[in-house]
N, C-alpha and C positions, 0 to 999 in steps of 0.2 A: 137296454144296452145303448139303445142313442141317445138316451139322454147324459147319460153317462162320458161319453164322448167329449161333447163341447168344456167341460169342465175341465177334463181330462188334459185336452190342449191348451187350456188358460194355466193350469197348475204346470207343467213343460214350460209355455214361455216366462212365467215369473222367475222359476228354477233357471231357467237358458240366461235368462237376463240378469240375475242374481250372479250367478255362476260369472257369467264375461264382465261384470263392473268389478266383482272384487276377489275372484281367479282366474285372471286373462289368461289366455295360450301365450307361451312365450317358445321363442326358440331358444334353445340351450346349445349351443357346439360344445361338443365332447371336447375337442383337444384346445380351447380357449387358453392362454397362456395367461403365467398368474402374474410373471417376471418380466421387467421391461429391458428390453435386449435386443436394440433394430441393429446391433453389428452382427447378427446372426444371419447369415443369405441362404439363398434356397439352396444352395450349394451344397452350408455346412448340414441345414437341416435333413436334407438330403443322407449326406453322410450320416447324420446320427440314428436316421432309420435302420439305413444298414448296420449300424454299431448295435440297436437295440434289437434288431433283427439274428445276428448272430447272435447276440447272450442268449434268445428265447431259442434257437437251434441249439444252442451247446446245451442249454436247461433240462432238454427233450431226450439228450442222446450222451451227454457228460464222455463227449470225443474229447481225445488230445487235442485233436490239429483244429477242431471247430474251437476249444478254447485258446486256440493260439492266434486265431483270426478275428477273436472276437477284441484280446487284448491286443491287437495290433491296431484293426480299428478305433477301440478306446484311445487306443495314445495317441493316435493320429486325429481322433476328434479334438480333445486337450489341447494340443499344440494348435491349431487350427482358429479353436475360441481364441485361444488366447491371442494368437498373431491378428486376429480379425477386432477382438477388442480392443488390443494395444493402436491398431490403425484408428478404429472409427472415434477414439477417444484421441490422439493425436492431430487426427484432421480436426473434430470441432473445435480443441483448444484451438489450434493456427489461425481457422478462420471466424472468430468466433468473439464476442466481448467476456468479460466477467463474468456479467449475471446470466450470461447466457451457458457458460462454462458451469458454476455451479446449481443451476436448475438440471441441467443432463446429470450430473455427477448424483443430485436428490432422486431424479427420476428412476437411477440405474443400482440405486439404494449403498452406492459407495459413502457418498456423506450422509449422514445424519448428524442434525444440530441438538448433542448430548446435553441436559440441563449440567450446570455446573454444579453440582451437592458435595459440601465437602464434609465430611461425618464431622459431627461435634468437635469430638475429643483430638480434630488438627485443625481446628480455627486459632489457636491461637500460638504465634510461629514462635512469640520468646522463651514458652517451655521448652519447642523442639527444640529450637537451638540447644538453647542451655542443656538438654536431655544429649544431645548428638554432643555436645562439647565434653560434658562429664563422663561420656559413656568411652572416650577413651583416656590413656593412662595416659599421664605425662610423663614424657620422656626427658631423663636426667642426660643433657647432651654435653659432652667433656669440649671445649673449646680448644684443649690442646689435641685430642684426636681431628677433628674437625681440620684444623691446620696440617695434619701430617700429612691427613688425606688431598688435600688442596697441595699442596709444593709434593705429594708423590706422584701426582697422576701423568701418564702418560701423556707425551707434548703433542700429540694428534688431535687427542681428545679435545670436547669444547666444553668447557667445565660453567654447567650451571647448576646453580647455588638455587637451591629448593627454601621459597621466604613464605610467609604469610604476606596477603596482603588486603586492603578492604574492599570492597566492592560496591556498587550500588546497584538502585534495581536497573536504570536504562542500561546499565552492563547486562545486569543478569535476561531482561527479556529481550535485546539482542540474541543472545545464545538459546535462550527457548524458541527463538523465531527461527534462528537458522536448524535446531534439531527439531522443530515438528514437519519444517519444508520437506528437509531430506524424507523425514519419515512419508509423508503425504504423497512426496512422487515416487517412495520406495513402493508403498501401499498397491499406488495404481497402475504400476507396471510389473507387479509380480503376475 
């Protein structure tokens, strides 16, 4: 049996040392967050314990009034994120450059930079067109109704005349710039 021994603890530390090169101990924290979200304070955190603390009471016991405390604290967590975001996302813009603005906004997984794919079958714009042109009727317009309507319209009224007219593109990405803005600070303050 003693000879046994000595071998014993060589075959252990190979295994131990095996073991710690390539399955180290690692600490894991249970509640490790996956979401990057520093406008959240211990405050709100706070509260969403108690938010998730009343669901698992009401779960237990399926009371009225425990679910009524439960959805009172949901709403009030809600509003809460939300007025907490809308702030910590206000202050950075204020004080803050571009690129520093849009790194928070990648960080906070609002923006992401979508590849632009445009399916095959709408690369090429002259069929739409031509496809959106033909797809509606043309309209046989009377020139003498046209005129009745114009010298009958009431003298208040401001009478404008609906014409075609041509466009080019710095017209047109004017207008995409000002409806994706809107959209982009609609996005971020819902």
């Amino acid at each position: 049996m003693q000879h046994v021994l000595p071998g014993l603890e060589i075959l252990n530390e190979i295994l131990l040392g095996l073991l710690d090169v390539y399955a180290p101990v690692t600490i894991v924290h249970k509640h490790s967050r996956k979401h990057y979200a520093p406008w959240l304070t211990s405050n709100t955190r706070y509260l969403m314990g108690l938010r998730d603390k009343a669901f698992k009471d009401f779960k237990k016991t399926s009371s009225s009034a425990k679910w009524l405390y439960y959805k009172q604290l949901r709403n009030l967590c809600n509003t809460v994120v939300k007025a907490e975001k809308r702030a910590f996302f206000n202050y950075t813009f204020q004080n803050s450059n571009a690129s520093h603005m849009w790194k928070e906004l990648k960080k906070a997984n609002i923006y992401n930079k979508i590849p632009n794919n445009i399916p095959e079958h709408l690369h090429n714009v002259n069929e739409m067109n031509t496809y959106f042109l033909n797809s509606v009727p043309r309209l046989a317009t009377s020139t003498e109704l046209n005129e009745f309507y114009v010298e009958n319209m009431h003298p208040d009224l401001v009478c404008i005349i609906f014409q075609y007219q041509s466009i080019d593109e710095p017209y047109l990405r004017g207008d995409f710039h000002i409806i994706f803005a809107r959209y982009t600070m609609m996005y971020l303050f819902l």
